[in-house]
N, CA and C atoms as an extended XYZ file, in Angstrom:
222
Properties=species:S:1:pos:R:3:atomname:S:1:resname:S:1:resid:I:1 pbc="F F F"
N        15.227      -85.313     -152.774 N   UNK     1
C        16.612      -85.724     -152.920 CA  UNK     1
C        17.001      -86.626     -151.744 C   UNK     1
N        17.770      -87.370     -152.134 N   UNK     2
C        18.446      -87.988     -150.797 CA  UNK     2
C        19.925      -88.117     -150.847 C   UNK     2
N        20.191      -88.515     -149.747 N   UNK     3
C        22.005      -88.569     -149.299 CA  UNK     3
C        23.030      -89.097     -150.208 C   UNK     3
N        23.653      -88.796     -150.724 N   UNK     4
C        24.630      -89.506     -151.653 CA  UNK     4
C        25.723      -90.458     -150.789 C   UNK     4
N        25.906      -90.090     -149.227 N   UNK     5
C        26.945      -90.764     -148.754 CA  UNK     5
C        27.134      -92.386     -148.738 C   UNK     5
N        26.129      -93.044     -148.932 N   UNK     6
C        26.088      -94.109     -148.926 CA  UNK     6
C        25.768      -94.842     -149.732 C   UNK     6
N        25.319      -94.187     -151.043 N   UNK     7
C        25.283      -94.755     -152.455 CA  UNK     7
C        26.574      -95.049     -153.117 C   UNK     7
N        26.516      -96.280     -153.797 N   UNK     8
C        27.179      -97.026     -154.633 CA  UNK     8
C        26.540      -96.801     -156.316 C   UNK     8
N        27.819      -96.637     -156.881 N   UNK     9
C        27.166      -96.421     -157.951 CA  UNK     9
C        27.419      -97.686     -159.097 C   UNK     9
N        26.345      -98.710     -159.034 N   UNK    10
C        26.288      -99.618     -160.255 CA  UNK    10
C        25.857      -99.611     -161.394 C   UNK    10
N        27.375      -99.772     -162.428 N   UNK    11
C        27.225      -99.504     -163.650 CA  UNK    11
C        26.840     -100.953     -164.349 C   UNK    11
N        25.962     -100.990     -165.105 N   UNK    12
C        25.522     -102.360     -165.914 CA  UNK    12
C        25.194     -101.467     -167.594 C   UNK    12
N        25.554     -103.018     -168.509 N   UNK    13
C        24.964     -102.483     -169.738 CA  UNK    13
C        23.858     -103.483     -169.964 C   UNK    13
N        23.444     -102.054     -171.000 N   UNK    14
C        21.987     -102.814     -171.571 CA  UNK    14
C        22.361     -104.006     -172.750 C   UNK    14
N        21.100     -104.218     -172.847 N   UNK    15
C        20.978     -105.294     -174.145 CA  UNK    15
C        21.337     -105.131     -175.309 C   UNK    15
N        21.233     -103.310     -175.412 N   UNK    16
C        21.689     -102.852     -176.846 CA  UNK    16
C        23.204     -102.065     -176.391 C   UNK    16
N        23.812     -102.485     -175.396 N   UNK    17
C        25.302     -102.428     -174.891 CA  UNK    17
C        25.260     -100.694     -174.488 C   UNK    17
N        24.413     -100.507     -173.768 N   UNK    18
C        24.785      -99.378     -173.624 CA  UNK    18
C        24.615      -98.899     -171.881 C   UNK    18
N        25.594      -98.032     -171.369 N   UNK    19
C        25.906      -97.747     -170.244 CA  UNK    19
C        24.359      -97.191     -169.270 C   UNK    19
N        24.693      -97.883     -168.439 N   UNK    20
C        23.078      -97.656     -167.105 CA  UNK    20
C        23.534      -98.004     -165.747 C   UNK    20
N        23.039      -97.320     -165.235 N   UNK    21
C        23.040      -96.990     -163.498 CA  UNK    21
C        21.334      -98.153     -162.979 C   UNK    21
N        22.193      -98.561     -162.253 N   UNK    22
C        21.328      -99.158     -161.344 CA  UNK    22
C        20.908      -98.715     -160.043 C   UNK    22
N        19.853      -98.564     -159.791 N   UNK    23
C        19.493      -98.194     -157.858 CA  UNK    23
C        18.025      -98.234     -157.717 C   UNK    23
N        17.969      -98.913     -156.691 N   UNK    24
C        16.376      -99.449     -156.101 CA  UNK    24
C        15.817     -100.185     -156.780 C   UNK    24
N        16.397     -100.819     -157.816 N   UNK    25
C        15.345     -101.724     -158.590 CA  UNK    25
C        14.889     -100.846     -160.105 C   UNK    25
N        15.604      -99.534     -160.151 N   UNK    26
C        14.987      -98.896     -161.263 CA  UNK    26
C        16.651      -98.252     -162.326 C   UNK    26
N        16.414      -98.000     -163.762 N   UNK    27
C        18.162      -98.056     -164.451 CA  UNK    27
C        17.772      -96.670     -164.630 C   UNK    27
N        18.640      -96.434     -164.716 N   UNK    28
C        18.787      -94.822     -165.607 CA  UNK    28
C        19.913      -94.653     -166.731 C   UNK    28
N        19.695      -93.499     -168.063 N   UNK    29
C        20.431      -93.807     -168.889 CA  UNK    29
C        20.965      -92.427     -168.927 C   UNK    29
N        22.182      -92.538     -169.727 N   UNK    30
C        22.728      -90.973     -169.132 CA  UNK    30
C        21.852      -90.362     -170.694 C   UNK    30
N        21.395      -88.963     -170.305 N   UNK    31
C        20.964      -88.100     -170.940 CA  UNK    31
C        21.420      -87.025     -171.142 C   UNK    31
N        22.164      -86.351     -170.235 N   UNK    32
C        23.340      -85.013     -170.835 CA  UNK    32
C        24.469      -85.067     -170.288 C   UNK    32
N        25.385      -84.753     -171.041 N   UNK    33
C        26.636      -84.901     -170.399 CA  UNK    33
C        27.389      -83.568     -170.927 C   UNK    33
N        27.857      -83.130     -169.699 N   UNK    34
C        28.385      -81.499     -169.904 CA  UNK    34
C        30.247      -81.814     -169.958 C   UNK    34
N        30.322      -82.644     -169.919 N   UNK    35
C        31.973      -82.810     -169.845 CA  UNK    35
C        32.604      -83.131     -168.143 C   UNK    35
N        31.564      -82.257     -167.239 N   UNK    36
C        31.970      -82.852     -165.780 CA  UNK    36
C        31.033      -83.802     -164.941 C   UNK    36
N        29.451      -83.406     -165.278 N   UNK    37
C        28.775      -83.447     -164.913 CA  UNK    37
C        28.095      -84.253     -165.589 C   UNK    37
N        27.414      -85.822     -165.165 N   UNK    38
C        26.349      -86.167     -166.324 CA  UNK    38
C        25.328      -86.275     -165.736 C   UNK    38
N        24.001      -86.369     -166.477 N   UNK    39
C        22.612      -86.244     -166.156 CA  UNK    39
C        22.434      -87.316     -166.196 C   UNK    39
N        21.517      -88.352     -165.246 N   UNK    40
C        20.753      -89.857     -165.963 CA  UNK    40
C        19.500      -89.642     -165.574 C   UNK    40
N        18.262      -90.141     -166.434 N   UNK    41
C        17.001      -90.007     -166.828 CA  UNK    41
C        16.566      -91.683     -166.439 C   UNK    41
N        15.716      -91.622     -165.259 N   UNK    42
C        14.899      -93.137     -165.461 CA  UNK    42
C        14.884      -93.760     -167.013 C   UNK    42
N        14.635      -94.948     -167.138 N   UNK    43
C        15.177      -95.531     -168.037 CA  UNK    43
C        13.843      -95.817     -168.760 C   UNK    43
N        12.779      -96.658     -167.232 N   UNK    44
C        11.659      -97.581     -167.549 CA  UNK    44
C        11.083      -95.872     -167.609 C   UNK    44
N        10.572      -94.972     -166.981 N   UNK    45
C         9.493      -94.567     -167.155 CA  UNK    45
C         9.684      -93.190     -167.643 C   UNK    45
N        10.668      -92.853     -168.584 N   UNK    46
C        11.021      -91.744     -169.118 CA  UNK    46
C         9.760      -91.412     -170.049 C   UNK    46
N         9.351      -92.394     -170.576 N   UNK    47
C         7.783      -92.070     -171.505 CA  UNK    47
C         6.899      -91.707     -170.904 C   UNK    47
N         6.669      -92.175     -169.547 N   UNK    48
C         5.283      -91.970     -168.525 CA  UNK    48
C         5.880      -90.568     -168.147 C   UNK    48
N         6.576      -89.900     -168.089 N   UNK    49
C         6.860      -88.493     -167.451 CA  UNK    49
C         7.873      -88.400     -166.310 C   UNK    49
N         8.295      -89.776     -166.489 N   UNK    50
C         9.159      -89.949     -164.568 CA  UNK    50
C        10.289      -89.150     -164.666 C   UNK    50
N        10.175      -88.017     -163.392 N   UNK    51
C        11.056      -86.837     -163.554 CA  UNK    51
C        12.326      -87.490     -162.715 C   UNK    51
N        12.554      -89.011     -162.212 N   UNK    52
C        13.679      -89.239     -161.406 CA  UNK    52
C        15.153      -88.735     -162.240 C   UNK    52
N        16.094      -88.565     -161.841 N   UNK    53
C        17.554      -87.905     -162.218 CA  UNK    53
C        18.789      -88.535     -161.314 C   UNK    53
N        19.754      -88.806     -161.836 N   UNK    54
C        20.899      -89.039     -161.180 CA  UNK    54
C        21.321      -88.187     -161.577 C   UNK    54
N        22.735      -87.791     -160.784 N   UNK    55
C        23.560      -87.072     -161.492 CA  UNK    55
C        24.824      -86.847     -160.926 C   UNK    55
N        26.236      -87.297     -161.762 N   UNK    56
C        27.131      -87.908     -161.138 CA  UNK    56
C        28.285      -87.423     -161.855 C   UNK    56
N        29.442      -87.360     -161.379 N   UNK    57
C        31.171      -86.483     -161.990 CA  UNK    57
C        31.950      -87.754     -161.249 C   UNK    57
N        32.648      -87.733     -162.567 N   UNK    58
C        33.753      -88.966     -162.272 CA  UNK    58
C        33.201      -90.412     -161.486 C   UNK    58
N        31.915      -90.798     -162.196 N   UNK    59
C        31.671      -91.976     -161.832 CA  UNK    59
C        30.953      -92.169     -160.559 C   UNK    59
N        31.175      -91.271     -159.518 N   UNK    60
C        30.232      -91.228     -158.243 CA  UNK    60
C        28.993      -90.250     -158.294 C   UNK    60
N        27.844      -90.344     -157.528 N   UNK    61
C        26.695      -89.916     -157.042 CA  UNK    61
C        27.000      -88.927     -156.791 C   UNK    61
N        26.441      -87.451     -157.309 N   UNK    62
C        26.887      -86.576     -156.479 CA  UNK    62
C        25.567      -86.345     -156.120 C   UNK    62
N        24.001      -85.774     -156.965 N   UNK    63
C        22.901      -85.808     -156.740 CA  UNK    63
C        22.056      -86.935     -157.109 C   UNK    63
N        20.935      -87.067     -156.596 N   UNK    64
C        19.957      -88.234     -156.520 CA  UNK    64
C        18.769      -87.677     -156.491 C   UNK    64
N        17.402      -87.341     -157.013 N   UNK    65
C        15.955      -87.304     -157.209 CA  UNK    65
C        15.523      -88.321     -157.248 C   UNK    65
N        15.004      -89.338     -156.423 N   UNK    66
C        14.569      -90.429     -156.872 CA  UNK    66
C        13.199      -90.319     -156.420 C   UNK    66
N        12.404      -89.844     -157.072 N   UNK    67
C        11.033      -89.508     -157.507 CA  UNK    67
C        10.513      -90.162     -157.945 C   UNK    67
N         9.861      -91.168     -158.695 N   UNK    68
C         9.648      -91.963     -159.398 CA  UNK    68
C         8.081      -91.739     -159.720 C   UNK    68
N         7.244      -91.728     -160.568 N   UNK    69
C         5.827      -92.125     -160.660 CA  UNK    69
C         5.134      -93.521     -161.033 C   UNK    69
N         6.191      -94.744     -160.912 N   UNK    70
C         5.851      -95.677     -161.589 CA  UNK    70
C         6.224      -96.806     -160.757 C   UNK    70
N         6.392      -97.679     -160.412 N   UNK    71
C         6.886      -99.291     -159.830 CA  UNK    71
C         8.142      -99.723     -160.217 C   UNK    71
N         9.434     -100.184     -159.568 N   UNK    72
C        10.174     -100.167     -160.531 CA  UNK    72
C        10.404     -101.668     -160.914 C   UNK    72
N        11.222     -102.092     -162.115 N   UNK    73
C        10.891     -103.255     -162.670 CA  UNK    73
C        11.716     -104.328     -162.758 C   UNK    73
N        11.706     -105.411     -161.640 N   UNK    74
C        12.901     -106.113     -161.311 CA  UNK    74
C        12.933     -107.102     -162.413 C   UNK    74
């Protein structure tokens, strides 16, 4: 995990218009959303097994896993 204090959280849409987090060069897409809390799932390497996670309430970072098993894809 790392520090949330200094993360920015950039929202971009995809091609098929749909909401993604940007950071380090790698997107994430939200995958559960509990009503306070949402989950985001690497975007590029969710097929390869990449266990990275955001996870954020009201639009800011609250946790960060940025784990990655893959390169990310500028």
């Amino acid at each position: 995990m790392i520090t949330t204090a200094n993360l920015q959280t950039i929202f971009v849409t995809s091609q098929k218009g749909k909401r993604l987090i940007k950071l380090d060069g790698y997107t994430f897409y939200s995958s559960v959303n509990t009503g306070f809390k949402i989950r985001w799932r690497c975007s590029t390497g969710c097929h390869q097994g990449c266990r990275a996670a955001i996870y954020t309430a009201d639009d800011e970072i609250i946790s960060v896993k940025n784990d990655h098993n893959h390169p990310p894809s500028y």
